[in-house]
VEXMILO-399784 format. One record per residue (C-alpha): x, y, z; residue in one letter; residue number from 1. Coordinates in nm, 2 decimals, decimal comma. Layout:
BEGIN
- X | Y | Z | a | NUM
...
END
This chain:
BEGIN
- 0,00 | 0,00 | 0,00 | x | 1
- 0,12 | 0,36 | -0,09 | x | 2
- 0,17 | 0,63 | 0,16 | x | 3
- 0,07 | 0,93 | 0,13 | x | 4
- 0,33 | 1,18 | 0,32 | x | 5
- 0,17 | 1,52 | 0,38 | x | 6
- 0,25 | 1,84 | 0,24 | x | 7
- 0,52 | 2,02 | 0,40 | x | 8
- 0,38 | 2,36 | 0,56 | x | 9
- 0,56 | 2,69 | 0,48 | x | 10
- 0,69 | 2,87 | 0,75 | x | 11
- 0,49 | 3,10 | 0,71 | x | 12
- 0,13 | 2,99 | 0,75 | x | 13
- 0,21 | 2,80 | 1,07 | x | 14
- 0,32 | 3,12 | 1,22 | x | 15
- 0,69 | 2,97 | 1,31 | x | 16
- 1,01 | 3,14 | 1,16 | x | 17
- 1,22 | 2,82 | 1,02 | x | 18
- 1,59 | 2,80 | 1,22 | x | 19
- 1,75 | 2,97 | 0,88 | x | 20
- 1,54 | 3,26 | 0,90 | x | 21
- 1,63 | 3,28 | 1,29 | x | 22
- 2,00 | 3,28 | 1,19 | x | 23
- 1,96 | 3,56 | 0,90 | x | 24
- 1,78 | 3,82 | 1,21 | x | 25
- 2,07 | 3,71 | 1,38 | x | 26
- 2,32 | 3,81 | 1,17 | x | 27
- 2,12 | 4,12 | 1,07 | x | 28
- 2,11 | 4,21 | 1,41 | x | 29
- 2,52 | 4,19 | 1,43 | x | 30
- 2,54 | 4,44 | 1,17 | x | 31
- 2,35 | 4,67 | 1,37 | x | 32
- 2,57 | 4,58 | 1,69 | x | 33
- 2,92 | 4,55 | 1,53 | x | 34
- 2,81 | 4,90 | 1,35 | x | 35
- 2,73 | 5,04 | 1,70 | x | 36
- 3,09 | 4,93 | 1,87 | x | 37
- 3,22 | 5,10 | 1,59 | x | 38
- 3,01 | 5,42 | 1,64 | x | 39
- 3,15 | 5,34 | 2,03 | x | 40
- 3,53 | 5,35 | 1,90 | x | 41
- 3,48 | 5,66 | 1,71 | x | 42
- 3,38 | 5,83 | 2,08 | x | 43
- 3,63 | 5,73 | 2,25 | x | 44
- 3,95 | 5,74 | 2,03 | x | 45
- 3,82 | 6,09 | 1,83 | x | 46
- 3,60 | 6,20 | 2,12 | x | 47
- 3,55 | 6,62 | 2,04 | x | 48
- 3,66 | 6,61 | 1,69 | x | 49
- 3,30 | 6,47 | 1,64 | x | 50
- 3,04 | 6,74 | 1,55 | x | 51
- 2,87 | 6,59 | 1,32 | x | 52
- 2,53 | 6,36 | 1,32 | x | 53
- 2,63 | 6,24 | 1,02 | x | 54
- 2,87 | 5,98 | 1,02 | x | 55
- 3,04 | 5,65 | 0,84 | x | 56
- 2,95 | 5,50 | 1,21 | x | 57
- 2,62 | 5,62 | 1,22 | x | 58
- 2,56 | 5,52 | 0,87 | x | 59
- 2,70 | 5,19 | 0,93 | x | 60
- 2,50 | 5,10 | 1,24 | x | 61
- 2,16 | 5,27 | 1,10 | x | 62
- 2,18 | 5,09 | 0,77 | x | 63
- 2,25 | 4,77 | 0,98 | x | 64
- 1,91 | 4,86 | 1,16 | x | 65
- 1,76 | 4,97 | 0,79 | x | 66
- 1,86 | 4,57 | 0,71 | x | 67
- 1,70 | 4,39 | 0,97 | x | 68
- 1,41 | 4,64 | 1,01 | x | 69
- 1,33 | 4,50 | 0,64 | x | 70
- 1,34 | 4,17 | 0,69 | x | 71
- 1,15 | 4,17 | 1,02 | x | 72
- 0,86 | 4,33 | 0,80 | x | 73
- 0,92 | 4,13 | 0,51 | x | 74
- 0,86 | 3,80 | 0,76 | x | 75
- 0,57 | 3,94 | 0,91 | x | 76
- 0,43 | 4,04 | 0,50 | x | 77
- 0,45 | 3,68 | 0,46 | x | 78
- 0,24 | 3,61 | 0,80 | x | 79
- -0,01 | 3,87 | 0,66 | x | 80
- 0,01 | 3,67 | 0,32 | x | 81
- -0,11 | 3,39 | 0,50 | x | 82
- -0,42 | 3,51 | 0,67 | x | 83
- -0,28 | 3,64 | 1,02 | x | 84
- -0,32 | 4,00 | 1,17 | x | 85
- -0,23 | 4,25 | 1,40 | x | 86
- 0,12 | 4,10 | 1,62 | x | 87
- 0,02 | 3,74 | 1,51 | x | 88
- 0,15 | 3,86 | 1,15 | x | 89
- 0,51 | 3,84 | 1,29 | x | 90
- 0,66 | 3,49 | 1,31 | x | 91
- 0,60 | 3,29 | 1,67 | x | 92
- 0,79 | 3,46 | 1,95 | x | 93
- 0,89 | 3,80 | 1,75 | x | 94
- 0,69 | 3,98 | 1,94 | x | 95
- 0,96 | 4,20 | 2,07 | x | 96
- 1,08 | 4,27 | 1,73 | x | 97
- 0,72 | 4,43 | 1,68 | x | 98
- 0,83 | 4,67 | 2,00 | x | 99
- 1,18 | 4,71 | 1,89 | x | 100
- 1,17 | 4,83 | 1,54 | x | 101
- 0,89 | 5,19 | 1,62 | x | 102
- 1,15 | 5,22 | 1,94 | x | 103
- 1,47 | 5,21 | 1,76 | x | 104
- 1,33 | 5,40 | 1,48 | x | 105
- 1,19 | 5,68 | 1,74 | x | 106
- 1,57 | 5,65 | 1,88 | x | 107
- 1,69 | 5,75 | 1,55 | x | 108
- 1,48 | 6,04 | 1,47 | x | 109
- 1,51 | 6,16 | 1,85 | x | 110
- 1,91 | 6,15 | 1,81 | x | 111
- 1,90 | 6,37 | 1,53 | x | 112
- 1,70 | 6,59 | 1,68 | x | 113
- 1,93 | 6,58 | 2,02 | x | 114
- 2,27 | 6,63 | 1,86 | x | 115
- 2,10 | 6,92 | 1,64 | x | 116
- 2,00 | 7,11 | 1,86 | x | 117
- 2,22 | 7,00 | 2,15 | x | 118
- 2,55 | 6,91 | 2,00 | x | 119
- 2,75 | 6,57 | 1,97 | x | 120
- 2,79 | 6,40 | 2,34 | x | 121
- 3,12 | 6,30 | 2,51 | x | 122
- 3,24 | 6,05 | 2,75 | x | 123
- 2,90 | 5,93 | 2,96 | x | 124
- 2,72 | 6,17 | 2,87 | x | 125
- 2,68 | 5,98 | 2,50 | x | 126
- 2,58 | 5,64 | 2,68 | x | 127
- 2,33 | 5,76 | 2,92 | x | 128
- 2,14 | 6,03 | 2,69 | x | 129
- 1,80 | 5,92 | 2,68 | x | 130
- 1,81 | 5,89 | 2,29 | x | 131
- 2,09 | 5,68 | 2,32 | x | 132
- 1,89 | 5,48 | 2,58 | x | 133
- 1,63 | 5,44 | 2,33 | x | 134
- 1,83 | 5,29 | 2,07 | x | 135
- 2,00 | 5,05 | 2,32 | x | 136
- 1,65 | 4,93 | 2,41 | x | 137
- 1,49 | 4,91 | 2,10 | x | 138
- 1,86 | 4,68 | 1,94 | x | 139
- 1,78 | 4,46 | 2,22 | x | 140
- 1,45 | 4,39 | 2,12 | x | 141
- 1,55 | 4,29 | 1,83 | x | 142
- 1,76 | 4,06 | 1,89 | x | 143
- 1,52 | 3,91 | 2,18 | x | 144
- 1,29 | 3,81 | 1,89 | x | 145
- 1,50 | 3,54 | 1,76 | x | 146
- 1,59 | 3,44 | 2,09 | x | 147
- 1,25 | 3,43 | 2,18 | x | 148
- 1,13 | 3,22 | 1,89 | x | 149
- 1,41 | 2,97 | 1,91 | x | 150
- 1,33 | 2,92 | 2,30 | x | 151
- 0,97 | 2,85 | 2,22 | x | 152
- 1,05 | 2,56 | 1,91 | x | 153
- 0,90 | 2,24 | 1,96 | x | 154
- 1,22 | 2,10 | 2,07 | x | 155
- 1,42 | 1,89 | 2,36 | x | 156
- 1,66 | 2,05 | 2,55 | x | 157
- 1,91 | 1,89 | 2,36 | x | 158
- 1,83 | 2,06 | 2,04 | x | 159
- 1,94 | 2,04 | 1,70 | x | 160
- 2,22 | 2,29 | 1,61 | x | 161
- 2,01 | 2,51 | 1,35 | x | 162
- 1,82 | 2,59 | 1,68 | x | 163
- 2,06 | 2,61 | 1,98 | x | 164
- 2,36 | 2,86 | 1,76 | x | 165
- 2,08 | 3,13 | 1,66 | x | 166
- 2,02 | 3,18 | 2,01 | x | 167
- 2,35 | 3,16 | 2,11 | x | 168
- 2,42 | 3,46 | 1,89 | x | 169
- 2,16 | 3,63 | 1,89 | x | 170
- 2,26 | 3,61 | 2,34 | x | 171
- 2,58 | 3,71 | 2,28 | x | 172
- 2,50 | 3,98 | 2,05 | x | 173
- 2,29 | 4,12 | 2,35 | x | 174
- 2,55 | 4,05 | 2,62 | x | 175
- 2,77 | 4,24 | 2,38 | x | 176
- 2,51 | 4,53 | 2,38 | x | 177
- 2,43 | 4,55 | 2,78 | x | 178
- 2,88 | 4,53 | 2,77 | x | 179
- 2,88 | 4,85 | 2,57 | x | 180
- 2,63 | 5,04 | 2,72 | x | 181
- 2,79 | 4,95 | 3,10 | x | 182
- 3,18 | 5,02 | 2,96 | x | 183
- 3,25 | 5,32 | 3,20 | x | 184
- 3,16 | 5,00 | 3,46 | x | 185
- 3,36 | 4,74 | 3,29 | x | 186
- 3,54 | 4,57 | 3,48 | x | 187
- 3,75 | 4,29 | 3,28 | x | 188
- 3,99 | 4,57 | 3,08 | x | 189
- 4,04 | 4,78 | 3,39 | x | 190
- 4,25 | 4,61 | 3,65 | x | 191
- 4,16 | 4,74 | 4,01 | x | 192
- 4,44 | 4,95 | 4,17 | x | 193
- 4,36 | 5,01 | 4,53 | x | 194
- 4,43 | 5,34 | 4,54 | x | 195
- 4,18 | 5,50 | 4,76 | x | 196
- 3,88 | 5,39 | 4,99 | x | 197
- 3,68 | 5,58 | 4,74 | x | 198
- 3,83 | 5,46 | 4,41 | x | 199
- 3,85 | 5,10 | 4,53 | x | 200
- 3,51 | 5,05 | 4,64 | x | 201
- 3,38 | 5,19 | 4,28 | x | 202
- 3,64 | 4,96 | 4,10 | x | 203
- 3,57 | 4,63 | 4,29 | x | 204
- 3,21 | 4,71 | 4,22 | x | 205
- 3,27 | 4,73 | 3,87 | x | 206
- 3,43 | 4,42 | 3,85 | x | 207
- 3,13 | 4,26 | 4,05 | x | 208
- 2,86 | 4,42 | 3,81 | x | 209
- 3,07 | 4,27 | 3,48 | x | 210
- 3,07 | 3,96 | 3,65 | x | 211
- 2,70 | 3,93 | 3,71 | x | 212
- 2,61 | 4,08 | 3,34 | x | 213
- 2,88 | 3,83 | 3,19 | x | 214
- 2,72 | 3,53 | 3,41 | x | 215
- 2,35 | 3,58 | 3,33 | x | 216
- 2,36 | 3,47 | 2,99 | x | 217
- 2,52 | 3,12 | 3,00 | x | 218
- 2,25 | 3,06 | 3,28 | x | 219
- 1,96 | 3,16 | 3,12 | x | 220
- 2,03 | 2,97 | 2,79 | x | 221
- 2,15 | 2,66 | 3,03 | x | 222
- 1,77 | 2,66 | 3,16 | x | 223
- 1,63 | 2,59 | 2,84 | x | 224
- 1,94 | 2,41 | 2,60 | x | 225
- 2,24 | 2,15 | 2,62 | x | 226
- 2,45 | 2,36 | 2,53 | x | 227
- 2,73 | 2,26 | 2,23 | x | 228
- 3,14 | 2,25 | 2,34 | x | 229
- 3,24 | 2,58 | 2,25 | x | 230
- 2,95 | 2,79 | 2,32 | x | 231
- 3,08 | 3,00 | 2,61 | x | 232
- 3,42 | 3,00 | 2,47 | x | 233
- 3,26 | 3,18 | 2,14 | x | 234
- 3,05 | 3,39 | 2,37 | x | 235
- 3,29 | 3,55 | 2,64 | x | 236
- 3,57 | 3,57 | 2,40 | x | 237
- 3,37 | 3,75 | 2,11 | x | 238
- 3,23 | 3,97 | 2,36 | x | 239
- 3,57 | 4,07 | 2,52 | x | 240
- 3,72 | 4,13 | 2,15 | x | 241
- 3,44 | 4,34 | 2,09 | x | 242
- 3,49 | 4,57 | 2,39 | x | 243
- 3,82 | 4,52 | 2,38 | x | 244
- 3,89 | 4,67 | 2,03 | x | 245
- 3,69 | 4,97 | 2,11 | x | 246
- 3,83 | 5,11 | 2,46 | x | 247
- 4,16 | 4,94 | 2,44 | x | 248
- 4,28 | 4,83 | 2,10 | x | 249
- 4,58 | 4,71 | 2,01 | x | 250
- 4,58 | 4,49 | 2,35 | x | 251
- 4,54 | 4,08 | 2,31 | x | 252
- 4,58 | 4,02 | 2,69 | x | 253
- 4,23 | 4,00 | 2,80 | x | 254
- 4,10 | 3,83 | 2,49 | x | 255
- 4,36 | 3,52 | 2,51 | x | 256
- 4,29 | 3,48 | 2,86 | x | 257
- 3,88 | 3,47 | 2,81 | x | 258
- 3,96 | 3,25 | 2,51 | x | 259
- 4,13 | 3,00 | 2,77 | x | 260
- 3,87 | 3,08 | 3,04 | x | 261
- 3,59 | 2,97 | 2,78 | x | 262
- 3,72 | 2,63 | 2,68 | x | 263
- 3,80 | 2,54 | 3,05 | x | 264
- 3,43 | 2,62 | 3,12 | x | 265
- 3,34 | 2,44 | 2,83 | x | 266
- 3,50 | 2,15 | 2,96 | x | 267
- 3,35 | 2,22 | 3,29 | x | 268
- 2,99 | 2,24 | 3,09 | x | 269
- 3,07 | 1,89 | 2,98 | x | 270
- 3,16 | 1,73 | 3,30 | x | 271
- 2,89 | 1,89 | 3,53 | x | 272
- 2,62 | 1,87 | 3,26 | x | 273
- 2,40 | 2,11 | 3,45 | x | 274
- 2,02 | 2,16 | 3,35 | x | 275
- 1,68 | 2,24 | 3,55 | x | 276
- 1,66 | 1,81 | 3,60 | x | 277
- 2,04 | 1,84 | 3,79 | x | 278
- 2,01 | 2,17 | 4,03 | x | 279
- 2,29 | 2,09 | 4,24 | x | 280
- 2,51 | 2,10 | 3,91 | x | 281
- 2,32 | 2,37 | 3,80 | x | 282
- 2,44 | 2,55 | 4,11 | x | 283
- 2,79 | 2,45 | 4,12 | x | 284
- 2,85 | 2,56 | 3,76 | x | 285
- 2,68 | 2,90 | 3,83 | x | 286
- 2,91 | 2,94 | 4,10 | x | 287
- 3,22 | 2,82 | 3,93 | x | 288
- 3,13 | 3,01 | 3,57 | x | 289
- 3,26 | 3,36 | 3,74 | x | 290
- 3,51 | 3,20 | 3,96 | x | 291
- 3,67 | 3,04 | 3,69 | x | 292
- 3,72 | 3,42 | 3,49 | x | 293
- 3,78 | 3,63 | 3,78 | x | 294
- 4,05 | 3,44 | 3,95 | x | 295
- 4,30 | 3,38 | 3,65 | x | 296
- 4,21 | 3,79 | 3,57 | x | 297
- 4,29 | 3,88 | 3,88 | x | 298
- 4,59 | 3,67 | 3,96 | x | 299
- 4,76 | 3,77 | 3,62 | x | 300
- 4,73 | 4,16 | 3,69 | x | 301
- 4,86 | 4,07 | 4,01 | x | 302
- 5,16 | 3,88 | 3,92 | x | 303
- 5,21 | 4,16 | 3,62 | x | 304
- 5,26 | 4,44 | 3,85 | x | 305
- 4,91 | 4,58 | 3,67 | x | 306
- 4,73 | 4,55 | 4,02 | x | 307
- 4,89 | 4,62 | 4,37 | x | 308
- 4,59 | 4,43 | 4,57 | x | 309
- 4,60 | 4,22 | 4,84 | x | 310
- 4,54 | 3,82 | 4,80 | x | 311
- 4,25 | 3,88 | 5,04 | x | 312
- 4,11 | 4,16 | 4,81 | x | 313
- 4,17 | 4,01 | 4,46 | x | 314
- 4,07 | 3,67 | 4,60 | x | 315
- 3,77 | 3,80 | 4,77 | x | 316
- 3,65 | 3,97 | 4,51 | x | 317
- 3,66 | 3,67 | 4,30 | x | 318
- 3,48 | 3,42 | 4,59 | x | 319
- 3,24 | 3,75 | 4,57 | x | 320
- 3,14 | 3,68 | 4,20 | x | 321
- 3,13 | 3,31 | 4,22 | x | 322
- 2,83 | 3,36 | 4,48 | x | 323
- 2,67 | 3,61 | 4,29 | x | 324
- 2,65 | 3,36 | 4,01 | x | 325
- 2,49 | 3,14 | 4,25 | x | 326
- 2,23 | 3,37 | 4,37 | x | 327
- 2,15 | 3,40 | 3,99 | x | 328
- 2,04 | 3,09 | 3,94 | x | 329
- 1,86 | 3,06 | 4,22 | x | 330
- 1,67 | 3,34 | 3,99 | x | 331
- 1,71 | 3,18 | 3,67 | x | 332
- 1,65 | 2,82 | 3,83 | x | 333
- 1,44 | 2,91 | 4,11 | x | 334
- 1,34 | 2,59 | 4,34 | x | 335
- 1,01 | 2,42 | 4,31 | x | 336
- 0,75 | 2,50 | 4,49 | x | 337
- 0,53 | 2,27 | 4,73 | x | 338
- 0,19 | 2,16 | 4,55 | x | 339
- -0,01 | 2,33 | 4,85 | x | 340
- 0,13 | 2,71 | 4,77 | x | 341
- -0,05 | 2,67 | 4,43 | x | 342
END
């Protein structure tokens, strides 16, 4: 007897985007991210010589948000095309995406307007103005929406790799986006010094902030993949190239060493194999993920004369992060609760 297979179902009309079209708003989305480091460099290397709006940055990170602004319409023409309205025209889980393209685009106009009639920005000032703000939030909508749909795929834990990389990326690309907008915080290219009561307590709470910002991501993509060997090694080390090349450039230090830290906690990923059905590993990788960057950092600008801390302090400090990586996945992982609370 012959069997019949069904038709395969576009995309489109079951309201999914397919893993490929994930990875294409991924890589859309770095455009518009590398474009902005870019815009960052130009800040801080030319800093006053900029008095213009108008750009090869700007134009580079605007037409990057021009691309993927496109195609995020052009996926939800093809929802419309197949009968759905409204939000529900946008692939499954783009929602944000729907938010993050009018706010970005707002941003856009709203900068403009700001460095027209109040001139070109320097140092903080250009990170915290509230168009700036705007265009921070509305980048990482964007890049939530692939995130979002490849979180909500019909898929085991252990998924296939066409769904586990496009979220990968499109996390990194918004780790990479929270680094730059915290940089005057950053805490991985600026080796604490001690020098001060005051200074030292701002410094060893910079260190503590990049610690929790850098940890968050591994754990909340750990709650819902396996995730591949290599993962956290392309994460921390793209992200600390990125930042890297735009306050410090022409310094390989800190990017070798996060290269290194990310295979050994790839290794680590391997061996513990944490996931929401293995808490206690769960919890003993959070912990170890920061312990594992902050010591070697630490220890290395100590033994290069970079850092004049104490072991107590440099130590601490690392002990410190591991148990705020801890408390985060008590967040991210939270424990179940007893059937009569419901």
């Amino acid at each position: 007897m012959t069997t019949i297979q069904p038709a395969a179902v576009p995309a489109a009309a079951t309201g999914r985007a397919t893993s490929t079209q994930n990875l294409v708003t991924v890589g859309l989305g770095w455009w518009l991210m590398i474009g902005i480091f870019v815009d960052g460099w130009a800040h801080n290397n030319l800093g006053e010589s900029l008095e213009t709006f108008f750009t090869p940055w700007h134009a580079l990170f605007y037409s990057g948000f021009a691309a993927v602004a496109g195609w995020t319409l052009w996926l939800t023409w093809q929802g419309m095309k197949s009968g759905r309205r409204g939000v529900a025209a946008f692939p499954d889980g783009y929602w944000p995406a729907a938010l993050g393209v009018p706010v970005f685009a707002l941003g856009g106009v709203g900068d403009l307007l700001w460095h027209t009639i109040f001139g070109i920005e320097v140092g903080i000032e250009a990170l915290l103005s509230p168009t700036h703000l705007m265009l921070f939030a509305g980048s990482v909508l964007i890049l939530s929406a692939p995130l979002n749909a490849s979180w909500r795929m019909l898929t085991p834990r252990r998924a296939p790799a066409g769904v586990v990389w496009p979220a990968l990326m499109a996390v990194t690309a918004i780790l990479c986006f929270t680094s730059f907008m915290q940089m005057y915080l950053w805490g991985f290219l600026r080796a604490p010094q001690g020098l001060g009561y005051v200074q030292l307590r701002a410094e060893l709470g910079g260190t503590l902030l990049t610690a929790l910002i850098l940890a968050a991501p591994v754990l909340l993509l750990l709650r819902r993949f396996r995730l591949p060997f290599g993962a956290v090694t392309v994460m921390y080390t793209l992200n600390t190239l990125l930042m890297t090349l735009m306050l410090v450039p022409g310094t390989w230090r800190e990017p070798v060493l996060m290269l290194a830290c990310g295979l050994i906690l790839d290794v680590l990923l391997l061996w513990l194999d944490p996931s929401p059905r293995r808490p206690a590993a769960f919890r003993a990788f959070a912990f170890l993920l920061p312990l594992l960057v902050w010591v070697p950092y630490l220890a290395l600008n100590v033994w290069l004369g970079l850092s004049n801390l104490s072991l107590e302090l440099w130590l601490g400090v690392a002990v410190m992060a591991g148990l705020g990586g801890l408390a985060l996945s008590v967040l991210v992982l939270p424990p179940a609760l007893p059937p009569e609370s419901a």
